[in-house]
mmCIF file of the N, C-alpha and C atoms, coordinates in Angstrom:
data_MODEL
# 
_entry.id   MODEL 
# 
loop_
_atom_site.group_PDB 
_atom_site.id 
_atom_site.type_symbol 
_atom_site.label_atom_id 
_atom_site.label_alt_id 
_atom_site.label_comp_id 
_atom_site.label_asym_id 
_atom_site.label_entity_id 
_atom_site.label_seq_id 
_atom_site.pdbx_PDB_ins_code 
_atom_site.Cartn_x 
_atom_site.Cartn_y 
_atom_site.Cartn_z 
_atom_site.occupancy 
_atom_site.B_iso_or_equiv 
_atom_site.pdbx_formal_charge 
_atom_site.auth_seq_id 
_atom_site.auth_comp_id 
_atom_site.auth_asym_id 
_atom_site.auth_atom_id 
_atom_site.pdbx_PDB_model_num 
ATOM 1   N N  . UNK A 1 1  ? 0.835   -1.179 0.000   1.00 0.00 ? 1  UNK A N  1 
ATOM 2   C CA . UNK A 1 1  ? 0.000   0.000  0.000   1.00 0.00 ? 1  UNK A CA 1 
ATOM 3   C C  . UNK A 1 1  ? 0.884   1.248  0.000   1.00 0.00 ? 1  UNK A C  1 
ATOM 4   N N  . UNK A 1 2  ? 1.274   1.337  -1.194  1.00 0.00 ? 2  UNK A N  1 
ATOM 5   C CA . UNK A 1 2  ? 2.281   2.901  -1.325  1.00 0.00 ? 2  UNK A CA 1 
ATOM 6   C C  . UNK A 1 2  ? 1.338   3.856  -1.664  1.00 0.00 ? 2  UNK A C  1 
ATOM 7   N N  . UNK A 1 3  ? 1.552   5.049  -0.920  1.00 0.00 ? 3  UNK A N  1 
ATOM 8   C CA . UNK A 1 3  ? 1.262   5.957  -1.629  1.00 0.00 ? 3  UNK A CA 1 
ATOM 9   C C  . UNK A 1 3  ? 1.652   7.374  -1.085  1.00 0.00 ? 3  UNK A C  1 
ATOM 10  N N  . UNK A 1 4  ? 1.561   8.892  -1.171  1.00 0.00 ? 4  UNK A N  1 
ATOM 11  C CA . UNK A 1 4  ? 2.153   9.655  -0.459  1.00 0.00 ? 4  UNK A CA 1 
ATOM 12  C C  . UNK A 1 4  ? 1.967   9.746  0.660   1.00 0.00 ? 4  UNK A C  1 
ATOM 13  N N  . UNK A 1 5  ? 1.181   8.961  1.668   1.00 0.00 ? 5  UNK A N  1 
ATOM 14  C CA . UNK A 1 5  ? 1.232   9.007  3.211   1.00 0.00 ? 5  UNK A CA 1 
ATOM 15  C C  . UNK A 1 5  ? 1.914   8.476  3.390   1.00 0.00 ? 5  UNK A C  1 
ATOM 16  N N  . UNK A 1 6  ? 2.769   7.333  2.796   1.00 0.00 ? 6  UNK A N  1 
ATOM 17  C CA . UNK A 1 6  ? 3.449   6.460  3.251   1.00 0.00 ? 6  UNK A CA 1 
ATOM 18  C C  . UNK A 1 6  ? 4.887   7.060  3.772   1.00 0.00 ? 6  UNK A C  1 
ATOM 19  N N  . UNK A 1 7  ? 4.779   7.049  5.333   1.00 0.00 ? 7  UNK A N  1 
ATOM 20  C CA . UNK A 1 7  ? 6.050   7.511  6.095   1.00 0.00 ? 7  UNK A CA 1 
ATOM 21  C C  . UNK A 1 7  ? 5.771   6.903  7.595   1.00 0.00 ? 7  UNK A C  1 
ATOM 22  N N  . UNK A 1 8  ? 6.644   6.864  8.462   1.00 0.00 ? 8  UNK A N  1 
ATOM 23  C CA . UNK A 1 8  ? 6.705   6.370  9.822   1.00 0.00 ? 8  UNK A CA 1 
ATOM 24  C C  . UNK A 1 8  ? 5.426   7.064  10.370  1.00 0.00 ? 8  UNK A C  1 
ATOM 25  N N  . UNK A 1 9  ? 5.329   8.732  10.360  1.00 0.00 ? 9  UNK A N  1 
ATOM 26  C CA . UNK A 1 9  ? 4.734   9.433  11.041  1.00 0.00 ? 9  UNK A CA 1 
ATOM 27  C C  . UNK A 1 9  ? 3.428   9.048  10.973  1.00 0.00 ? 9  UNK A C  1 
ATOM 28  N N  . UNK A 1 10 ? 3.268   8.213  9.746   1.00 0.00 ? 10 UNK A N  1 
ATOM 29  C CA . UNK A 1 10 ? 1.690   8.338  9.923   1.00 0.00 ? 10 UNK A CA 1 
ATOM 30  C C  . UNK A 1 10 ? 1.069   6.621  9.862   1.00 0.00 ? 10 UNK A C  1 
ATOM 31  N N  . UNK A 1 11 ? 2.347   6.259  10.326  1.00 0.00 ? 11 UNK A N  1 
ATOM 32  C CA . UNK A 1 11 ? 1.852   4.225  11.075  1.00 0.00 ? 11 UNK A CA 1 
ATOM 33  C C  . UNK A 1 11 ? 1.209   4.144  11.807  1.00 0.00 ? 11 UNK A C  1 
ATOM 34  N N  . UNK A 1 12 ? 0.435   3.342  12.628  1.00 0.00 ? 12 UNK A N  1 
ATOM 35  C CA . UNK A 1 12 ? 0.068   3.577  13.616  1.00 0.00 ? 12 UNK A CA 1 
ATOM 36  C C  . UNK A 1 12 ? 0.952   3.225  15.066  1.00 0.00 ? 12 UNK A C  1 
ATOM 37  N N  . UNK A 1 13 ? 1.979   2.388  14.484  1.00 0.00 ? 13 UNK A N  1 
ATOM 38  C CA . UNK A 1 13 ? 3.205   1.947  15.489  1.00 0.00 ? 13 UNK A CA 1 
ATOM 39  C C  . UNK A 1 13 ? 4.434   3.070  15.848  1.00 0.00 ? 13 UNK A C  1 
ATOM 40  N N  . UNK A 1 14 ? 3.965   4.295  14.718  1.00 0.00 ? 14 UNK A N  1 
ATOM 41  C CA . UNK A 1 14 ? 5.154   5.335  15.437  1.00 0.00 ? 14 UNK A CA 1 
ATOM 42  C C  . UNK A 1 14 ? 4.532   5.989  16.841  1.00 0.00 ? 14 UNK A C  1 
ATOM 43  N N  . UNK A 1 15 ? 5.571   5.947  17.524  1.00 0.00 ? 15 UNK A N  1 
ATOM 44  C CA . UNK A 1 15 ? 5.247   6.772  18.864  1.00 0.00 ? 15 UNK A CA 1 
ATOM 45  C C  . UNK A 1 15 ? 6.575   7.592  19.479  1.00 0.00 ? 15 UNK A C  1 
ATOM 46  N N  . UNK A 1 16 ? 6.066   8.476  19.898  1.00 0.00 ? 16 UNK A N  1 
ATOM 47  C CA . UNK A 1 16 ? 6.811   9.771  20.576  1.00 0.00 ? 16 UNK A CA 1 
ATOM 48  C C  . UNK A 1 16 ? 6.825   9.809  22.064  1.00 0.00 ? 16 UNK A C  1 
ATOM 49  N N  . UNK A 1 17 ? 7.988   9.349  22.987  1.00 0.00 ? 17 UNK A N  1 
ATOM 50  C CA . UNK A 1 17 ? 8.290   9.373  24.516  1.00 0.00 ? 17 UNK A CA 1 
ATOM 51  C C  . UNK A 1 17 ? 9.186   10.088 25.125  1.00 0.00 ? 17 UNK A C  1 
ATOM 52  N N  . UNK A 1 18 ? 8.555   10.903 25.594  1.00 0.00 ? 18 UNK A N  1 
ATOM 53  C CA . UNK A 1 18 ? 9.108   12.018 26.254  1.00 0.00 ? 18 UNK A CA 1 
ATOM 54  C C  . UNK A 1 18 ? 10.560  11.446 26.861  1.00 0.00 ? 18 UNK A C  1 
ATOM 55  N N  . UNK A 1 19 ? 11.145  11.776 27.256  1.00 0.00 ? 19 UNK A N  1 
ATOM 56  C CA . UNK A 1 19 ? 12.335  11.774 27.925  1.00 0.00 ? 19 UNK A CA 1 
ATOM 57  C C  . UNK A 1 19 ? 12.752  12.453 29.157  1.00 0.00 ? 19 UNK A C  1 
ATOM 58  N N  . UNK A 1 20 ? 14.130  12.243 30.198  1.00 0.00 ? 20 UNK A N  1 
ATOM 59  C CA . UNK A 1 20 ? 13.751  13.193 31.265  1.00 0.00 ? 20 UNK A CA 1 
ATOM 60  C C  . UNK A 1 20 ? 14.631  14.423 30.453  1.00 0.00 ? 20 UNK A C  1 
ATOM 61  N N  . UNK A 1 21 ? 14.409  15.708 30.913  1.00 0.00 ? 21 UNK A N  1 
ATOM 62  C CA . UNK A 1 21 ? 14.895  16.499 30.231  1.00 0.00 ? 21 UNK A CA 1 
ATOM 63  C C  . UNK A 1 21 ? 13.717  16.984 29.527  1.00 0.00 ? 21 UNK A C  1 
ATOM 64  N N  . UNK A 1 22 ? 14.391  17.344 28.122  1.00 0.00 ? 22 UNK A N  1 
ATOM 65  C CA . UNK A 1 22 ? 13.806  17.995 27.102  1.00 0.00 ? 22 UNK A CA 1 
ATOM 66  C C  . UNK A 1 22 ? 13.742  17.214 26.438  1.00 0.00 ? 22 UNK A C  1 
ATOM 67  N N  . UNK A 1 23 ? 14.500  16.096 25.836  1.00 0.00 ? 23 UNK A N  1 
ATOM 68  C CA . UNK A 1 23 ? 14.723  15.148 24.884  1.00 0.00 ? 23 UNK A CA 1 
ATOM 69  C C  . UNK A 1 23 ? 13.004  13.897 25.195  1.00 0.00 ? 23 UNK A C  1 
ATOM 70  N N  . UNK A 1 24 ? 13.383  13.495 23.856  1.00 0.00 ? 24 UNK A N  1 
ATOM 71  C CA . UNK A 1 24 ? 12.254  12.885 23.568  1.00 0.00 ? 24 UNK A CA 1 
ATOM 72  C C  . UNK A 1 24 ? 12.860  11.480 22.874  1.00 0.00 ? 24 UNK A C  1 
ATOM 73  N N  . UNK A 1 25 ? 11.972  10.178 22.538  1.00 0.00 ? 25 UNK A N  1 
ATOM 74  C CA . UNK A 1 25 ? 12.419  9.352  21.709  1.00 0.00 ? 25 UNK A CA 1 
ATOM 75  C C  . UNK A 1 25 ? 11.537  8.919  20.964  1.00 0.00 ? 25 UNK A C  1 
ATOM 76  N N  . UNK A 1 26 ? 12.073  8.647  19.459  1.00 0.00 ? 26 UNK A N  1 
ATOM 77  C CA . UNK A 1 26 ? 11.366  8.471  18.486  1.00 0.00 ? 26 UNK A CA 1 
ATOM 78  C C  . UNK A 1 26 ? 11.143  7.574  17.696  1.00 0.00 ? 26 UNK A C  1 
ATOM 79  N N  . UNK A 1 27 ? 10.596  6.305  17.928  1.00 0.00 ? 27 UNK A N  1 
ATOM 80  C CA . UNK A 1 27 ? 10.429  5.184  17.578  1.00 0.00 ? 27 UNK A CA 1 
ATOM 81  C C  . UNK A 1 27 ? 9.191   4.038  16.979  1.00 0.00 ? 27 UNK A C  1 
ATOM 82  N N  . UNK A 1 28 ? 9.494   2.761  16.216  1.00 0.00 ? 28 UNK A N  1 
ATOM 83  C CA . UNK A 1 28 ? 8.604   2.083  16.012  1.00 0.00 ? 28 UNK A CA 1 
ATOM 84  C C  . UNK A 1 28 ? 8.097   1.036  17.214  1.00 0.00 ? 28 UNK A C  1 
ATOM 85  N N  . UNK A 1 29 ? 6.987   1.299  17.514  1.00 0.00 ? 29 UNK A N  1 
ATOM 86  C CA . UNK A 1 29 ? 6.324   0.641  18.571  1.00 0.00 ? 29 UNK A CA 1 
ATOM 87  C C  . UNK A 1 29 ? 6.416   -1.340 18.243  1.00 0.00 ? 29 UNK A C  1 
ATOM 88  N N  . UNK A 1 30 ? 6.212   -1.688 17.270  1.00 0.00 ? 30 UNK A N  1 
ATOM 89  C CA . UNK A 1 30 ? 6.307   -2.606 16.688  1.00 0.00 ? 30 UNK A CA 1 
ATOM 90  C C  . UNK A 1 30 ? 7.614   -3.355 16.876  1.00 0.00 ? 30 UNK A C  1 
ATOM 91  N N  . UNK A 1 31 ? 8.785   -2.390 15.789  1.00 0.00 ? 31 UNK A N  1 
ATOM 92  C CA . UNK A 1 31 ? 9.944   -3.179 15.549  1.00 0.00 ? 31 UNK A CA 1 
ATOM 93  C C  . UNK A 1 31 ? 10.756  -2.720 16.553  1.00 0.00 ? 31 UNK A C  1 
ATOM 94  N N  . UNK A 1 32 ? 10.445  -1.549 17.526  1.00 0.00 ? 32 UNK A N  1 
ATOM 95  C CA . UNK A 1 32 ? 11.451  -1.505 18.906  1.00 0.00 ? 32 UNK A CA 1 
ATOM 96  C C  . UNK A 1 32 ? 12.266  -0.715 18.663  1.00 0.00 ? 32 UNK A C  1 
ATOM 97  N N  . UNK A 1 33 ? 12.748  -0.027 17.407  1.00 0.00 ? 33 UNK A N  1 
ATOM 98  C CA . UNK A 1 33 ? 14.184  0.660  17.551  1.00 0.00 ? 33 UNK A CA 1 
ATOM 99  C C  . UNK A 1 33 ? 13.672  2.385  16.999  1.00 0.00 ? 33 UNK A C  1 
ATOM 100 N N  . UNK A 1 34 ? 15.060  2.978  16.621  1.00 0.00 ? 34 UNK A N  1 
ATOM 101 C CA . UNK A 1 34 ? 14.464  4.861  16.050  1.00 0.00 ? 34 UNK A CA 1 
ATOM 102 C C  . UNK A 1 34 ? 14.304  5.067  15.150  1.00 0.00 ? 34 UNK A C  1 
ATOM 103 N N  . UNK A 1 35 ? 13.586  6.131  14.923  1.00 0.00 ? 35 UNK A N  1 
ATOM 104 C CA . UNK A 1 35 ? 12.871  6.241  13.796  1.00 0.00 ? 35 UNK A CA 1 
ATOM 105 C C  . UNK A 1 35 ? 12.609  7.308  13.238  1.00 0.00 ? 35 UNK A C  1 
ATOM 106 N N  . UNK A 1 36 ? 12.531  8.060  12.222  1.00 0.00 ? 36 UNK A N  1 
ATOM 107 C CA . UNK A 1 36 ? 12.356  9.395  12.002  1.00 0.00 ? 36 UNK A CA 1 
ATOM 108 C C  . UNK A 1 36 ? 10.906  9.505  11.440  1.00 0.00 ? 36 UNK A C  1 
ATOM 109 N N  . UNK A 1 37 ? 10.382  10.550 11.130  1.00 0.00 ? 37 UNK A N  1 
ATOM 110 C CA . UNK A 1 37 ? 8.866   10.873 10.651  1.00 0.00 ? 37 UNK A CA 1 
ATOM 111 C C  . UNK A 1 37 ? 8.916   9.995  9.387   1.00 0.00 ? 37 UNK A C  1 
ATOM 112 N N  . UNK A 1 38 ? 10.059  10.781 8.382   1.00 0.00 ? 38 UNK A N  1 
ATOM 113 C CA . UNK A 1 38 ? 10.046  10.464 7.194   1.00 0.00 ? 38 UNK A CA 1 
ATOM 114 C C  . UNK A 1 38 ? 10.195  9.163  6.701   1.00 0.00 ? 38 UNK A C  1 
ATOM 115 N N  . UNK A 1 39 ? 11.035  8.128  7.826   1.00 0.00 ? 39 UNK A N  1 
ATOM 116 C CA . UNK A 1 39 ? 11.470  7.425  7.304   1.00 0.00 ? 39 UNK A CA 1 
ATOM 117 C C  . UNK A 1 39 ? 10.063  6.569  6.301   1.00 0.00 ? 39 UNK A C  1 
ATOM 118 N N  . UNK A 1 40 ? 10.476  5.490  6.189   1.00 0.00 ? 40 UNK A N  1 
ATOM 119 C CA . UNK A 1 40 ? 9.654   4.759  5.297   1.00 0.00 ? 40 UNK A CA 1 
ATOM 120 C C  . UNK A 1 40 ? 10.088  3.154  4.919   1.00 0.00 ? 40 UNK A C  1 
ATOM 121 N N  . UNK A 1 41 ? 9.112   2.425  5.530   1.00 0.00 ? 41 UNK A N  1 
ATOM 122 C CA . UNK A 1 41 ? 9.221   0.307  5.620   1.00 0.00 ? 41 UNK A CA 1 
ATOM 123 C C  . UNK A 1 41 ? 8.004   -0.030 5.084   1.00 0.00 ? 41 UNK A C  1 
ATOM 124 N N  . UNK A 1 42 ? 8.626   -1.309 4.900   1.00 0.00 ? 42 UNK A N  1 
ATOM 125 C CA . UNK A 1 42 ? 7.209   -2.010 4.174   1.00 0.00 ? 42 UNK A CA 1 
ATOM 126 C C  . UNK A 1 42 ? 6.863   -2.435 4.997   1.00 0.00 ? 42 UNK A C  1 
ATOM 127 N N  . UNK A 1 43 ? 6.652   -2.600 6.208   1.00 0.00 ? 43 UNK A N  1 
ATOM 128 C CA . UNK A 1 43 ? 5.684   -3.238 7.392   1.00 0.00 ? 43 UNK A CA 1 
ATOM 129 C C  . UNK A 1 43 ? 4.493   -1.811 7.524   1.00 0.00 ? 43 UNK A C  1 
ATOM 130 N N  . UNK A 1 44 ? 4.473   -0.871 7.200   1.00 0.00 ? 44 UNK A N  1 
ATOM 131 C CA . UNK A 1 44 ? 3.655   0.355  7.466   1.00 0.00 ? 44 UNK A CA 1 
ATOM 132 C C  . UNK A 1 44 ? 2.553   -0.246 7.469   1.00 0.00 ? 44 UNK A C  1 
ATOM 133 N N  . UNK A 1 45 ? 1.607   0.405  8.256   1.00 0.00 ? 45 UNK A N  1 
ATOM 134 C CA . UNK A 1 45 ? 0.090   0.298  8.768   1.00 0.00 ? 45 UNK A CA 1 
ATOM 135 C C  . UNK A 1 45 ? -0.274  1.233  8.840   1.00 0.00 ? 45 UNK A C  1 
ATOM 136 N N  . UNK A 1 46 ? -1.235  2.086  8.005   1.00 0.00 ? 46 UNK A N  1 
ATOM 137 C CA . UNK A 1 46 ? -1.408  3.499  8.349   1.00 0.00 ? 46 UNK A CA 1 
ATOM 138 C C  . UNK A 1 46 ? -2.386  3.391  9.525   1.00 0.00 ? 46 UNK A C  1 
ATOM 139 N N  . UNK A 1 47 ? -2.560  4.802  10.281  1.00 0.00 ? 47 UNK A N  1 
ATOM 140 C CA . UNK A 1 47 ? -3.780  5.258  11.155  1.00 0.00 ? 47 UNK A CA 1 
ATOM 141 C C  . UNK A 1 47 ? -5.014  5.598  10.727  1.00 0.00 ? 47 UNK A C  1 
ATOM 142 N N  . UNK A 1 48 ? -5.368  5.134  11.207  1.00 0.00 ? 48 UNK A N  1 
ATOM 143 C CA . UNK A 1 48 ? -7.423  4.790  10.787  1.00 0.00 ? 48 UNK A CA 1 
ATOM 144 C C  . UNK A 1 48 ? -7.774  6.402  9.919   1.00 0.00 ? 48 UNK A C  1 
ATOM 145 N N  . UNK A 1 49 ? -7.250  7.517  10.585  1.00 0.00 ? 49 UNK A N  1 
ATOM 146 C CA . UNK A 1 49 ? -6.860  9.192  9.880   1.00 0.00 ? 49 UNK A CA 1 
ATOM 147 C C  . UNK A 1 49 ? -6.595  8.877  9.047   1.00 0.00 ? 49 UNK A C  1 
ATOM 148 N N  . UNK A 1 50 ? -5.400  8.339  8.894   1.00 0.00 ? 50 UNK A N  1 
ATOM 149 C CA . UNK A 1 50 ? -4.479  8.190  7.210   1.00 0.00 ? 50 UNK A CA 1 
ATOM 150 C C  . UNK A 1 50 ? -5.486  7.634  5.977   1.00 0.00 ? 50 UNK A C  1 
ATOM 151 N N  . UNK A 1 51 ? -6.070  6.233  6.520   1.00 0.00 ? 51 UNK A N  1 
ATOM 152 C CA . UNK A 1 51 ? -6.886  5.132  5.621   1.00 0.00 ? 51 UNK A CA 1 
ATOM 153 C C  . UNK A 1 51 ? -7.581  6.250  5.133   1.00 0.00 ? 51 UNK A C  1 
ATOM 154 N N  . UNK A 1 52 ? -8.668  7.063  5.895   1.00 0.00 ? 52 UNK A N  1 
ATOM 155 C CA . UNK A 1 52 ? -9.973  7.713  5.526   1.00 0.00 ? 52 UNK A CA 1 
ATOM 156 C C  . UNK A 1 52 ? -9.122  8.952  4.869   1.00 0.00 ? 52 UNK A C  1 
ATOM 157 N N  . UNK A 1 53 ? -8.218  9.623  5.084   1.00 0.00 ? 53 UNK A N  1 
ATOM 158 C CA . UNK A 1 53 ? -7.601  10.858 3.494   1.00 0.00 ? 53 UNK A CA 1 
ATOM 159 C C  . UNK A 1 53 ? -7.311  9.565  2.311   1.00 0.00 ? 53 UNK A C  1 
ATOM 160 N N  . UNK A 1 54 ? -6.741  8.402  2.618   1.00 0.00 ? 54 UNK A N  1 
ATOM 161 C CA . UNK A 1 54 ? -6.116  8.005  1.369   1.00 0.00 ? 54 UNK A CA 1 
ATOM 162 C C  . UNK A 1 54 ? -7.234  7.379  0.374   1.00 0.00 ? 54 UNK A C  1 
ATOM 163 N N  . UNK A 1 55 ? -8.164  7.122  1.468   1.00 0.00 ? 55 UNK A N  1 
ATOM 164 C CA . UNK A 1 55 ? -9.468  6.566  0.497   1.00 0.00 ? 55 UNK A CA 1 
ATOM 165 C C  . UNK A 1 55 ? -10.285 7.876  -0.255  1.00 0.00 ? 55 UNK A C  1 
ATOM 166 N N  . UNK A 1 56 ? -10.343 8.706  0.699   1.00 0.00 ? 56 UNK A N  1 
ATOM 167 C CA . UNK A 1 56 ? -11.014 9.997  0.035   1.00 0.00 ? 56 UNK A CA 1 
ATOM 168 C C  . UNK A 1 56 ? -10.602 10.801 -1.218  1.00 0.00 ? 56 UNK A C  1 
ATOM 169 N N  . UNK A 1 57 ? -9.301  10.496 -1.301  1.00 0.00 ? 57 UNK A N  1 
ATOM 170 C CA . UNK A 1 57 ? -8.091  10.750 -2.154  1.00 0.00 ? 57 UNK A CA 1 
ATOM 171 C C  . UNK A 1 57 ? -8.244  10.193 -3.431  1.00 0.00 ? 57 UNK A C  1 
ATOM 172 N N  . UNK A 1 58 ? -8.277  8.637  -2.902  1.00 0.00 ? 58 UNK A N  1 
ATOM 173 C CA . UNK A 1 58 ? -8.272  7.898  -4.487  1.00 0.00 ? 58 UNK A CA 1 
ATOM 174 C C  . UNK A 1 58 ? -10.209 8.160  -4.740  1.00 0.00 ? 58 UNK A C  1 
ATOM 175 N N  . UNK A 1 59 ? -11.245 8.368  -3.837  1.00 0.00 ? 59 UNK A N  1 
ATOM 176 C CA . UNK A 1 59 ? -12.177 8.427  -5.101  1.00 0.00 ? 59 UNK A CA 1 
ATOM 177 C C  . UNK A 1 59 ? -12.529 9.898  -5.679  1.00 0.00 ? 59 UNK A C  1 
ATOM 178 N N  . UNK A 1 60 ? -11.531 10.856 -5.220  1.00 0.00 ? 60 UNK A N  1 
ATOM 179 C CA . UNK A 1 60 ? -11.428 11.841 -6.774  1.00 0.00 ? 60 UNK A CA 1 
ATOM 180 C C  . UNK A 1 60 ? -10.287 11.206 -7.669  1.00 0.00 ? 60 UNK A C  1 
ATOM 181 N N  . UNK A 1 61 ? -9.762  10.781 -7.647  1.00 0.00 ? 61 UNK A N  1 
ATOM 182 C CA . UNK A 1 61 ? -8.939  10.173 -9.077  1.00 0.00 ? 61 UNK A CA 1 
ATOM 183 C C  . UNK A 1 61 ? -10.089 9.510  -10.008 1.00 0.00 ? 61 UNK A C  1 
ATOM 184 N N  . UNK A 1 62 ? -11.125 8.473  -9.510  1.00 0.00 ? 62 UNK A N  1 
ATOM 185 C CA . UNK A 1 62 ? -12.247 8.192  -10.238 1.00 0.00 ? 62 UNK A CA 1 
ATOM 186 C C  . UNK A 1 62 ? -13.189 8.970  -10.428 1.00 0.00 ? 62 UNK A C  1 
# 
């Protein structure tokens, strides 16, 4: 399922944990390790958000 949502940020396994400090960590909930917004895997799962733009998306192309 490629298409321009396809990035970490919008998996449903990316998650954002605060840190002590200021720092934060940025990772796949799933595969355990870091991760950036942009990055981009073929395990992606978008967020239920994502599904409903990408569907809305493809039926103006039809």
């Amino acid at each position: 399922m490629k298409s321009r949502f396809h990035c970490c940020a919008t998996c449903e396994h990316f998650r954002i944990e605060k840190q002590k400090e200021a720092s934060k960590r940025i990772y796949c909930k799933r595969l355990g390790f870091d991760t950036k917004p942009t990055y981009q895997f073929d395990c992606w799962e978008p967020k239920e958000r994502v599904k409903k733009s990408m569907k809305k998306e493809e039926s103006r192309r039809v």
